[in-house]
C-alpha positions, 0 to 999 in steps of 0.5 A, spaced: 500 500 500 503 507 497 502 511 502 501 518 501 505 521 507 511 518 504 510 522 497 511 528 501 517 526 505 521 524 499 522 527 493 527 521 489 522 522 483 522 530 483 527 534 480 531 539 485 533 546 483 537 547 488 543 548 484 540 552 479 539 556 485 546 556 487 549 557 480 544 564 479 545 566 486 553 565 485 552 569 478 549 575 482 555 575 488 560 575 482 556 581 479 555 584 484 563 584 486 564 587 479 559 593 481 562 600 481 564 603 489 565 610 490 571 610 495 569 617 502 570 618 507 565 621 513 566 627 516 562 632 521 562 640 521 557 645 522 555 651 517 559 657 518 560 662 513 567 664 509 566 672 511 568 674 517 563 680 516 557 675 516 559 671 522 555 673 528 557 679 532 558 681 539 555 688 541 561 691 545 560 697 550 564 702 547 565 706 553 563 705 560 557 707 562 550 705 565 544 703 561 539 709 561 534 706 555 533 700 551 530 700 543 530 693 542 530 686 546 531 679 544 530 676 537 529 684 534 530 685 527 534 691 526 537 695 521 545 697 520 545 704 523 539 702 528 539 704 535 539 699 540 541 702 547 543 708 550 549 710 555 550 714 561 556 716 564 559 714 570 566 716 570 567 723 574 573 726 569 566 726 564 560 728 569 561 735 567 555 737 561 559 742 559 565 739 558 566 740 551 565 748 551 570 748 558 576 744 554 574 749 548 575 755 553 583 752 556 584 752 548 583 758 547 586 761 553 592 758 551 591 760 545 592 768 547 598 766 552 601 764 546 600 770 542 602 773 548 608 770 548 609 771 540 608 778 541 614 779 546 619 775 541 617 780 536 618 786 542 625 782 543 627 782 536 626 789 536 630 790 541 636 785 539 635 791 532 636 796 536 642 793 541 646 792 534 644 799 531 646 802 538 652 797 538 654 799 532 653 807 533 657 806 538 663 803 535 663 807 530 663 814 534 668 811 538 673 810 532 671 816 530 674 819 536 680 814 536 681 817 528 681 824 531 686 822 537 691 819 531 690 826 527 692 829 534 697 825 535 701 824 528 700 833 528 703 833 536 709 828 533 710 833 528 711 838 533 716 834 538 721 833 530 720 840 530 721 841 537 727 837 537 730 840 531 729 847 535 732 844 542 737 841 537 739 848 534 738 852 540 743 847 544 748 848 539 748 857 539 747 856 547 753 852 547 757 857 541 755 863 546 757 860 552 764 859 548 764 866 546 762 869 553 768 864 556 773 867 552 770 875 553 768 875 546 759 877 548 757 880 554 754 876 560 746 879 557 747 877 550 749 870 553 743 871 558 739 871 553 741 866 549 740 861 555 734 864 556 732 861 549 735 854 549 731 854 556 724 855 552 726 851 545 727 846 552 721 847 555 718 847 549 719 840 548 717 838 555 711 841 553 710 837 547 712 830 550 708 831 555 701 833 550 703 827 546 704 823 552 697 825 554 694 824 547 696 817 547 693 815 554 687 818 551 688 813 545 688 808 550 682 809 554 678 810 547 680 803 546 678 800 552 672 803 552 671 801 545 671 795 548 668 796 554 662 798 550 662 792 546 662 788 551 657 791 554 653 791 548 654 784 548 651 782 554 645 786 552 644 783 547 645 776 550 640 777 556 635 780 550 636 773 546 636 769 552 629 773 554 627 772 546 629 763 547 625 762 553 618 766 549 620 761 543 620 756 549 613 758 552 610 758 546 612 751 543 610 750 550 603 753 549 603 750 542 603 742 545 598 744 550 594 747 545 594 740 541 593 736 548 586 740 549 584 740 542 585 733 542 581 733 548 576 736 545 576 732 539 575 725 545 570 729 548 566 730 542 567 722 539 565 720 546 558 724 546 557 720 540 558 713 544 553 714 549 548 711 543 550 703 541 549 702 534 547 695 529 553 694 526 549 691 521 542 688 518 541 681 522 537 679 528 539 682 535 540 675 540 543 673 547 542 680 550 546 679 557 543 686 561 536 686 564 533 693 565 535 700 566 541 702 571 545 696 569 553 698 569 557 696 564 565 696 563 569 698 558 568 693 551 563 689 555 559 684 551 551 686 551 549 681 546 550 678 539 547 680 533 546 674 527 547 678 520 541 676 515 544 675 509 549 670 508 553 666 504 554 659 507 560 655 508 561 648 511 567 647 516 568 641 517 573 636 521 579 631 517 582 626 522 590 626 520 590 620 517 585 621 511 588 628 511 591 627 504 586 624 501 583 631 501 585 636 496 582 642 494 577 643 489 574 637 492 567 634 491 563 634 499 556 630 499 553 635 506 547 632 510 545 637 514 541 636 520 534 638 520 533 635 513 531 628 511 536 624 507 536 617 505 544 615 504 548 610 499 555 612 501 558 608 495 553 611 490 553 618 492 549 619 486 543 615 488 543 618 495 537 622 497 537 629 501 544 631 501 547 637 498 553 637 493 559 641 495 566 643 493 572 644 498 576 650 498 581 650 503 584 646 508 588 648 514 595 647 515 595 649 523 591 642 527 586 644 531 584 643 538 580 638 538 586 633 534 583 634 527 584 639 521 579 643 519 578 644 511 572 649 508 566 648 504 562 652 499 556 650 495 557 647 488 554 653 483 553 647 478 549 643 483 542 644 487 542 650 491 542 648 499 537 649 502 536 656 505 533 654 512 539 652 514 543 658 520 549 658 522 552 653 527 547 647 524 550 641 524 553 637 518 555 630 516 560 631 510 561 625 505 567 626 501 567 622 495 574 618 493 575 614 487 570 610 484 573 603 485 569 595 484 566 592 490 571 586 491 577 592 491 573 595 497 573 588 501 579 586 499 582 593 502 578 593 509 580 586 508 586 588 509 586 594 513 589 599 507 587 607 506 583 608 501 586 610 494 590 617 494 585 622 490 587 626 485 581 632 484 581 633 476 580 640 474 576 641 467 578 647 462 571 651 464 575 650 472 582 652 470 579 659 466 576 661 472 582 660 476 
């Protein structure tokens, strides 16, 4: 008796298709392996922007000062120039409302030393004229009068010659006359008379060595008060010059403190224009750090930050040293950004859904702290535009693509342990014109 059970246990009489089932599958794992696989590398970052201008900004406190109104509060959007916040002094050097004008009052007054002290320096050099013109008149007076003390003197010369040459005769008719009158041929009055000539011929010359005598001392005392008066001029003429240096010196003087008050000024008139806290651009007013009215504020203090609104996004994202010379410039980056929802294949990045293409353009040299290289990432123009909801500090996966190698190439490296093939970025005749 056949019994049925047996048929459905065992199958000797049915053909099996296992092996036709192994042999497909085994064609499939064999076509599989020679599929193409794009070689990456995972990477993290987040949004940031190329321009330091359109990154956040802090709000500094320009100048110490309380806080006498506020014009905006947390997530206002304000325009560049916009007020936000007005200050009030709390230095005592700057209390005084009239400050300015006080300062300005100091400038002047020093304006009017100074041209008090040039209008002496012009009295001086009038004088230092004047001195000069003494001087010389002075001198020339007194040359004059040595010039007529020589005249007097060549003409009282003259006269001892003349004297002399009398003396000399009257010598020579004494001393005949005395011979004759010693030999009985005059008588005693004519000898008398001859003696009494000789006597005058001799005083006579007396006199006029004597006069000449007296001309030549007056020569002297001329020049010694020629000299005198030179020198006194010149004593004159330096206390006058030293009055005049030091009326130079206080004006100099005059003239640094003038420039030191108008500086003053010119603080005092910027700092009147700090009282006020602008926007430093269009963007949203966040983290504000100082509630209400009264609040003290240091120097540079940060109140608050301000988000710029137009901004050109780029993606800072982070190489682990090892794989650091995969990464060129130039380089194709796939951003997953967070927020938005991606379907990924990382060995066909083209088949992947939700993520956005992007281009390395710099890579810095410097590691940072956290242990890795930070590269930079722009948006591919050539490519679907990143979404405009993404801000500044979202995160961001970064897949940067390698080569394109076949799957059992992939296995048999991580197999094996070995780094991905070095990439070599090739830059088309369209790239190259534009650098």
């Amino acid at each position: 008796m056949k019994l049925k059970s047996v048929d459905h246990i065992y199958h000797n009489n049915i053909d099996s298709r296992v092996k036709r089932w192994f042999f497909i599958i085994l064609c499939l794992c064999l076509l599989v392996l020679i599929l193409p696989w794009t070689q990456n590398i995972k990477v993290r970052g987040n949004v940031s922007t190329l321009y330091q201008d359109q990154r956040p900004q802090q709000l500094n406190s320009p100048i110490p000062g309380r806080i006498l109104k506020w014009y905006v509060k947390n997530g206002d959007h304000v325009k560049k120039g916009d007020t936000l916040l007005q200050l009030a002094e709390v230095k005592e050097d700057y209390l005084d409302p009239m400050l300015v004008e006080r300062t300005q009052q100091q400038v002047k007054a020093k304006m009017g030393v100074r041209d008090y002290y040039q209008a002496k320096v012009g009295t001086t050099n009038s004088q230092l004229t004047a001195l000069n013109a003494g001087r010389e008149l002075k001198v020339s007076q007194l040359k004059v009068k040595i010039g007529q003390l020589n005249n007097k003197l060549a003409g009282e010369e003259a006269e001892l010659v003349a004297a002399n040459n009398e003396l000399k005769l009257s010598e020579d008719q004494y001393n005949r006359q005395k011979k004759m009158y010693d030999d009985g041929f005059v008588s005693l009055t004519q000898f008398q008379q001859r003696n009494v000539s000789f006597q005058n011929a001799l005083a006579k010359k007396t006199a006029i060595e004597n006069k000449l005598a007296q001309t030549r001392q007056e020569i002297v005392s001329i020049n010694i008060e020629q000299n005198a008066a030179i020198q006194d001029y010149r004593e004159k003429v330096s206390k006058t010059e030293g009055e005049r240096f030091q009326s130079m010196g206080q004006i100099e003087g005059s003239t640094g403190d003038i420039a030191k008050l108008e500086n003053q000024v010119a603080n005092y008139k910027a700092r009147r224009g700090l009282y006020f806290v602008f926007a430093s651009q269009d963007g949203q007013v966040v983290s504000l750090n100082k509630a209400g009215i009264g609040e003290i504020l240091k120097d540079t203090e940060s109140i608050g930050t301000i988000v710029p609104n137009k901004v050109d996004y780029a993606v800072e994202i982070y190489v682990k040293p090892v794989d650091l010379p995969l990464l060129k410039n130039g380089q194709t980056v796939m951003c997953i950004f967070d927020g938005f929802p991606a379907i990924v294949f990382s060995g066909w990045p083209n088949s992947s859904y939700g993520t956005f293409t992007g281009k390395v353009i710099a890579i810095e040299n410097n590691i940072s702290p956290n242990g890795l290289f930070k590269a930079l990432v722009i948006e591919d123009p050539t490519e679907k535009p990143w979404p405009p909801q993404i801000k500044m500090g979202a995160g961001v996966q970064g897949i940067a693509i390698l080569n394109d190698v076949p799957i059992w190439y992939e296995l048999w490296r991580n197999i094996n342990g070995f780094p991905p093939d070095y990439y070599t970025v090739k830059t088309t005749s369209s790239d190259e014109k534009a650098k």
